[in-house]
TORBANU-927770 format. One record per residue (C-alpha): residue in three letters; residue number from 1; x, y, z. Coordinates in pm, 1 decimal. Layout:
<pts>
(pt ALA; NUM; (X; Y; Z))
...
</pts>
This chain:
<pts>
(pt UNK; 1; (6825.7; 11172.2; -17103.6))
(pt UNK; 2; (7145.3; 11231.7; -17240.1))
(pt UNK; 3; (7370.3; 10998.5; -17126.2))
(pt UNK; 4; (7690.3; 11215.3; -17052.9))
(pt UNK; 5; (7961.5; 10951.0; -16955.5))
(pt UNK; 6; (7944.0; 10828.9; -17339.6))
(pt UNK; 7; (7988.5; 11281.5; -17453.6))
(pt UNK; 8; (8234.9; 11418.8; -17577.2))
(pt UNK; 9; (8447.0; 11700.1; -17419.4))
(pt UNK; 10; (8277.6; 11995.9; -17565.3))
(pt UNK; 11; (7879.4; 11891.1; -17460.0))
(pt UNK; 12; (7982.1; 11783.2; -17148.6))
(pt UNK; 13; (8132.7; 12162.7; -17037.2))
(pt UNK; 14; (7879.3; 12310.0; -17239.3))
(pt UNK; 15; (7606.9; 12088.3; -16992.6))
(pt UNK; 16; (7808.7; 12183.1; -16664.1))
(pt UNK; 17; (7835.1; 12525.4; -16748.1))
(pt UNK; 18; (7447.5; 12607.2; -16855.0))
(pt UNK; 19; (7210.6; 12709.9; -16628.3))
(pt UNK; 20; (7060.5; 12371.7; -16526.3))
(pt UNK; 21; (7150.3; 12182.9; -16203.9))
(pt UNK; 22; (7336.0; 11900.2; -16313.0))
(pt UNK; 23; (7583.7; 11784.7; -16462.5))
(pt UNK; 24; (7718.6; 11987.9; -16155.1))
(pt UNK; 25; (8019.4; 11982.4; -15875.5))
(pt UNK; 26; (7949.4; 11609.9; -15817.5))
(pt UNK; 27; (7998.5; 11516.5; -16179.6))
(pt UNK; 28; (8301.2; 11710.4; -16217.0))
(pt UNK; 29; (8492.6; 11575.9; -15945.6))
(pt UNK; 30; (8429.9; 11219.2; -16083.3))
(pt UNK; 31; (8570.9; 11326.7; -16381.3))
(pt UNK; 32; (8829.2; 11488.6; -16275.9))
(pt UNK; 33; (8903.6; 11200.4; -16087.5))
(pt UNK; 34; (8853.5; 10952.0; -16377.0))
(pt UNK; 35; (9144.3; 11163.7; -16575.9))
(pt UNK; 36; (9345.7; 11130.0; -16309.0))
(pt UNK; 37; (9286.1; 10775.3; -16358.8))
(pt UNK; 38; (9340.1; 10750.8; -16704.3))
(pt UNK; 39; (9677.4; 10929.6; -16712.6))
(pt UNK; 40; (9834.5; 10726.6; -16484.0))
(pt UNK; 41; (9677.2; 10459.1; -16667.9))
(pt UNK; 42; (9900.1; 10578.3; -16969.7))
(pt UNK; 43; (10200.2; 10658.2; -16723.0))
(pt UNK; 44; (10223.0; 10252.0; -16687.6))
(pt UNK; 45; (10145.3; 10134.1; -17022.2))
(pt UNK; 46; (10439.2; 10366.9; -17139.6))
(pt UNK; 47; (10652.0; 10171.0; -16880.1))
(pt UNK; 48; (10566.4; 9835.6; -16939.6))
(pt UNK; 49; (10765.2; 9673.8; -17187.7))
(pt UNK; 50; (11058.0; 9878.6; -17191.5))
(pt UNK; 51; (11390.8; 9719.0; -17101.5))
(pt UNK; 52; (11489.4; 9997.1; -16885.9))
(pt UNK; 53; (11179.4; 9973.8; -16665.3))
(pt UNK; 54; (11186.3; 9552.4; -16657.3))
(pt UNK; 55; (11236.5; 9511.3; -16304.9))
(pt UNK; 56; (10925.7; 9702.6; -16187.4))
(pt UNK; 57; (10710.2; 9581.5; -16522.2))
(pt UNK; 58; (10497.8; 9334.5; -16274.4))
(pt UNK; 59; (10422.2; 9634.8; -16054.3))
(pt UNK; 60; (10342.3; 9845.1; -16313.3))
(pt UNK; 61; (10113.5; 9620.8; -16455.4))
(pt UNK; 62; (9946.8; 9570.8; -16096.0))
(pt UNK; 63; (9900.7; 9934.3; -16051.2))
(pt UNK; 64; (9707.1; 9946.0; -16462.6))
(pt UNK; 65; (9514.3; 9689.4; -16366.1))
(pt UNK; 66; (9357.3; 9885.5; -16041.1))
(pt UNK; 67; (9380.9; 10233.2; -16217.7))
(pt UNK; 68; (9173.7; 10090.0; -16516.6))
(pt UNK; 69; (8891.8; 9997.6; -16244.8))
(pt UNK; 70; (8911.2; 10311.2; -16084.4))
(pt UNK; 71; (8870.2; 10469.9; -16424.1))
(pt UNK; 72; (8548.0; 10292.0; -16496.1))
(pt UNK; 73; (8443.5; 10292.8; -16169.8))
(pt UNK; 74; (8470.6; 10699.4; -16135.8))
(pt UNK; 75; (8322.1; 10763.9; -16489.7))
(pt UNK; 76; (8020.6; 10523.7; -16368.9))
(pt UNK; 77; (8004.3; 10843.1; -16077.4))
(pt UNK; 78; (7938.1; 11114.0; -16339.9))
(pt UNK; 79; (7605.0; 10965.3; -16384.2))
(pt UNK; 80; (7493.8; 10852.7; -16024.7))
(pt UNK; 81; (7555.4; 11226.4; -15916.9))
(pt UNK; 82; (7319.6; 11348.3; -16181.8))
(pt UNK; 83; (7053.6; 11080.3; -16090.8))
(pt UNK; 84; (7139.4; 11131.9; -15685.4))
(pt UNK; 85; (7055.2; 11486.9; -15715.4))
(pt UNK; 86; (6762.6; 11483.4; -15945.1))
(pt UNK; 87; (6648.9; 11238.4; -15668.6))
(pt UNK; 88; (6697.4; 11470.8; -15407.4))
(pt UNK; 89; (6490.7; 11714.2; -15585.4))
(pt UNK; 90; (6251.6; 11519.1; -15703.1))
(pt UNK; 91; (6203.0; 11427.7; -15326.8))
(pt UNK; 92; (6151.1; 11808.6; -15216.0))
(pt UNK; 93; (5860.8; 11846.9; -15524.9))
(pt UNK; 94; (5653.2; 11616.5; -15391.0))
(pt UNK; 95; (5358.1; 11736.5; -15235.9))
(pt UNK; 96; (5264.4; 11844.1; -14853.9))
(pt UNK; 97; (4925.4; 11917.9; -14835.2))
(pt UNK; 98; (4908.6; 11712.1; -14584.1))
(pt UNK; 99; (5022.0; 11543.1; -14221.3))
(pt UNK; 100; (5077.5; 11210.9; -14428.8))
(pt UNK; 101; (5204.3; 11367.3; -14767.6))
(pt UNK; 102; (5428.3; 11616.8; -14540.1))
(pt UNK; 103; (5564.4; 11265.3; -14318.8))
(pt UNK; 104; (5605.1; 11097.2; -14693.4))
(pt UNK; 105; (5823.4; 11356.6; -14854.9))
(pt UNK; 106; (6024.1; 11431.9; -14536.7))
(pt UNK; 107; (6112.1; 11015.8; -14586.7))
(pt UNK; 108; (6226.7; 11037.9; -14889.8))
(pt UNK; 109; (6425.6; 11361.0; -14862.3))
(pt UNK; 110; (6629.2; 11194.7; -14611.6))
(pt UNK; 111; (6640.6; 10890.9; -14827.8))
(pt UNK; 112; (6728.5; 11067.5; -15111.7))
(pt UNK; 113; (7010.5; 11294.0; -14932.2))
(pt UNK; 114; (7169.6; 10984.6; -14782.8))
(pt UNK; 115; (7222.2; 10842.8; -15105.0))
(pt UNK; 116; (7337.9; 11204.4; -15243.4))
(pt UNK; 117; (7601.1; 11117.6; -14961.6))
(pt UNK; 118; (7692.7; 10786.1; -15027.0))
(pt UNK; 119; (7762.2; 10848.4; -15437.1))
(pt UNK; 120; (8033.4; 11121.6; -15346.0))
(pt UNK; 121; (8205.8; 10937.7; -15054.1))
(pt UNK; 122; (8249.4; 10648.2; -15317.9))
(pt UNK; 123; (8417.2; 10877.2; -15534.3))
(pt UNK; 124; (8622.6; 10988.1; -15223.6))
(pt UNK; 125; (8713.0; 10622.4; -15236.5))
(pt UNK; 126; (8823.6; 10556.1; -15539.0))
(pt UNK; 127; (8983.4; 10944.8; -15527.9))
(pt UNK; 128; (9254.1; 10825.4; -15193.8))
(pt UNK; 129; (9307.5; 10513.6; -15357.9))
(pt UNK; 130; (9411.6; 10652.1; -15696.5))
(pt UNK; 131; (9656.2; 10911.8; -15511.1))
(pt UNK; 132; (9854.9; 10586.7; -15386.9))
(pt UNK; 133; (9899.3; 10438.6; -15720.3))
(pt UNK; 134; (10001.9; 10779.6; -15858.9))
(pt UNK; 135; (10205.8; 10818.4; -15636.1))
(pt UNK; 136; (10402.1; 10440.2; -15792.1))
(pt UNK; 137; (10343.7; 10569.9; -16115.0))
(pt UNK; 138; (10514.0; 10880.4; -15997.4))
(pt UNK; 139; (10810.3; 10724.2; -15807.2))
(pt UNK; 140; (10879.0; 10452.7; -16090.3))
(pt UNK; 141; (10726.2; 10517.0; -16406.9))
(pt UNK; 142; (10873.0; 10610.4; -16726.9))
(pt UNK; 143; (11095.1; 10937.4; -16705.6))
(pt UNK; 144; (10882.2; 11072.2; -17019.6))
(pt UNK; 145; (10607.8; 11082.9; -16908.4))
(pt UNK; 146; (10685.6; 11148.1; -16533.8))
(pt UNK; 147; (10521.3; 11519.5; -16528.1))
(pt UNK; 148; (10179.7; 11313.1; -16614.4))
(pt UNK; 149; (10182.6; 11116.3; -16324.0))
(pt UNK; 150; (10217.8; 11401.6; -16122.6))
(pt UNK; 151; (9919.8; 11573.2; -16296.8))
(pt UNK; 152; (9754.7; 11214.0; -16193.4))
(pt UNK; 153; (9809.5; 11272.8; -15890.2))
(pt UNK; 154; (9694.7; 11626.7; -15829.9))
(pt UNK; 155; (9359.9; 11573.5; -16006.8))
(pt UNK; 156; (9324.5; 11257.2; -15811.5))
(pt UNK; 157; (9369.8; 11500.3; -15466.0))
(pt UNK; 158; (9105.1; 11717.1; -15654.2))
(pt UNK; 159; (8898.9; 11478.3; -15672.8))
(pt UNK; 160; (8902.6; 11337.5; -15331.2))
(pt UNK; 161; (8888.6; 11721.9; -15164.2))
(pt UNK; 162; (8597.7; 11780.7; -15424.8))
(pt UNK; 163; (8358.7; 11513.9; -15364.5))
(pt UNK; 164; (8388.1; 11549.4; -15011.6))
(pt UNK; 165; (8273.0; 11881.2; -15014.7))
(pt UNK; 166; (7898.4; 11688.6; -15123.5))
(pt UNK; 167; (7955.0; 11534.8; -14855.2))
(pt UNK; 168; (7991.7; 11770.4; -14610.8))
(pt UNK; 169; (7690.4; 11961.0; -14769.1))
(pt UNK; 170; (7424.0; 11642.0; -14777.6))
(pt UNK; 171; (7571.0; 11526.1; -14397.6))
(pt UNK; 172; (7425.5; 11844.1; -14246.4))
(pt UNK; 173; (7119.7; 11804.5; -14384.3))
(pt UNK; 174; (7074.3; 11447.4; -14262.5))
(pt UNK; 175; (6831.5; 11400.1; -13939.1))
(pt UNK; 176; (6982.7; 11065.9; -13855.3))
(pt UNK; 177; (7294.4; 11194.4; -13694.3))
(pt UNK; 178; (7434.5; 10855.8; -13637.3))
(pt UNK; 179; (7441.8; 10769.3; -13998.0))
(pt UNK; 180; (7584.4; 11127.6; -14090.6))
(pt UNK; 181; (7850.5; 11138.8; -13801.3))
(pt UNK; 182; (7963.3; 10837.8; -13916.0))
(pt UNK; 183; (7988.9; 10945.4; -14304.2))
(pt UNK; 184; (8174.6; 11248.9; -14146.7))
(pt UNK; 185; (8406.4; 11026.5; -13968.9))
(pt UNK; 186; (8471.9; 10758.1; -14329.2))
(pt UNK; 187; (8496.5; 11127.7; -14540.8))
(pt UNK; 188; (8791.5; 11227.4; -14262.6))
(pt UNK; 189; (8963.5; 10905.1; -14254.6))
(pt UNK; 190; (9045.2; 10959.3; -14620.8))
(pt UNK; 191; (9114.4; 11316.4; -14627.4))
(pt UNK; 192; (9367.6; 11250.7; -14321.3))
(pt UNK; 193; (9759.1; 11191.5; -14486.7))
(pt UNK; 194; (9584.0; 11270.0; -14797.5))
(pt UNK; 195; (9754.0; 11614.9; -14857.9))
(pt UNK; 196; (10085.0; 11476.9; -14737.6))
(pt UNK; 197; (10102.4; 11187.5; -14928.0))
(pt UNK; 198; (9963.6; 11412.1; -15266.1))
(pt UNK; 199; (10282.8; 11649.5; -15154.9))
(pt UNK; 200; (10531.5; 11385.9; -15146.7))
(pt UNK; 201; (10458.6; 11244.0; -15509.1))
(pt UNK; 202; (10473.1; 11583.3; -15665.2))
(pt UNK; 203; (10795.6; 11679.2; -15524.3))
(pt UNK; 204; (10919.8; 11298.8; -15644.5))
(pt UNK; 205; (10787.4; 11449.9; -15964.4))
(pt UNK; 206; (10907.7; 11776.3; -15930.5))
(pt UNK; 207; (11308.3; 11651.7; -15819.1))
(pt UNK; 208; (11278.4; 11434.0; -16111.5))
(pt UNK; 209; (11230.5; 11709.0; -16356.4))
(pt UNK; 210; (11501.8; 11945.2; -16188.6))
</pts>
């Protein structure tokens, strides 16, 4: 199985746009999210070191070292979606012949779907916490490159409204309603402030290129 965190560009949107089910929606938001990453990744390592940015270096370096982990981290998602779903699927082929086969594979459906949920709502994660640092990047990084850290922090918004869109498709399919309410409740805790707070770095950005 092609592994397609370690693809190039080209294979990768030539594998999301064919006609099989993954990479799909999943993978692409962790991506997405992952750039995000990355470019505000380069936002601080073009501040860092320059004698007009010295009294915010240490924060700058702070906010790398988390965006670099949320880089990996995401790009680690592009795959568990892929396996998540083919688990969900492979859940729904199994057989149901029977009372016992029919009791087995409605088990591991909901098994599967939960973890379907829980693979997106870590990208949700990883998605609010990224729009925070781009939002640093975008209120102190390097004038140069500003526009990129507000490109950071759009895709990171992307990201975090895109995952939890699996989320809110797995969570209804869920039987145990105490374990999917409360995924509901986690996925809206992040998206709350998340528009607002996505807003006010790209009009920092914005003002800065005026």
């Amino acid at each position: 199985m092609v592994q397609f965190k370690d693809t190039a560009v080209e294979p990768f949107l030539d594998a999301l746009a064919s006609s099989g089910a993954t990479p799909g929606g999943g993978s692409a938001a962790a991506i997405i999210g992952a750039m995000g990453a990355a470019l505000v990744s380069m936002v601080c390592n073009l501040t860092i070191g320059k004698k007009k940015y010295a009294d915010v270096e240490a924060e700058m370096k702070t906010v790398l070292g988390k965006a670099e982990a949320l880089r990996h981290k995401l790009t680690g998602m592009i795959e568990d979606d892929v396996k998540a779903f083919d688990a969900v699927m492979g859940a729904y082929g199994l057989p149901k012949e029977t009372d016992t086969d029919k009791a087995a594979r409605d088990k591991a459906i909901q098994a599967a779907l939960k973890q379907a949920t829980e693979v997106p709502m870590r990208c949700c994660h990883a998605a609010r916490e990224l729009i925070d640092l781009a939002a640093v990047a975008s209120e102190k990084g390097n004038l140069n490159v500003i526009s990129d850290a507000g490109v950071a922090v759009l895709a990171a918004y992307a990201a975090l409204r895109s995952a939890a869109l699996n989320v809110f498709t797995n969570a209804k399919m869920i039987t145990d309603k105490t374990f999917a309410e409360a995924k509901l409740k986690e996925l809206n805790g992040l998206l709350a402030g998340a528009e607002g707070a996505t807003e006010k770095a790209y009009g920092v950005v914005k003002g800065k290129l005026s």
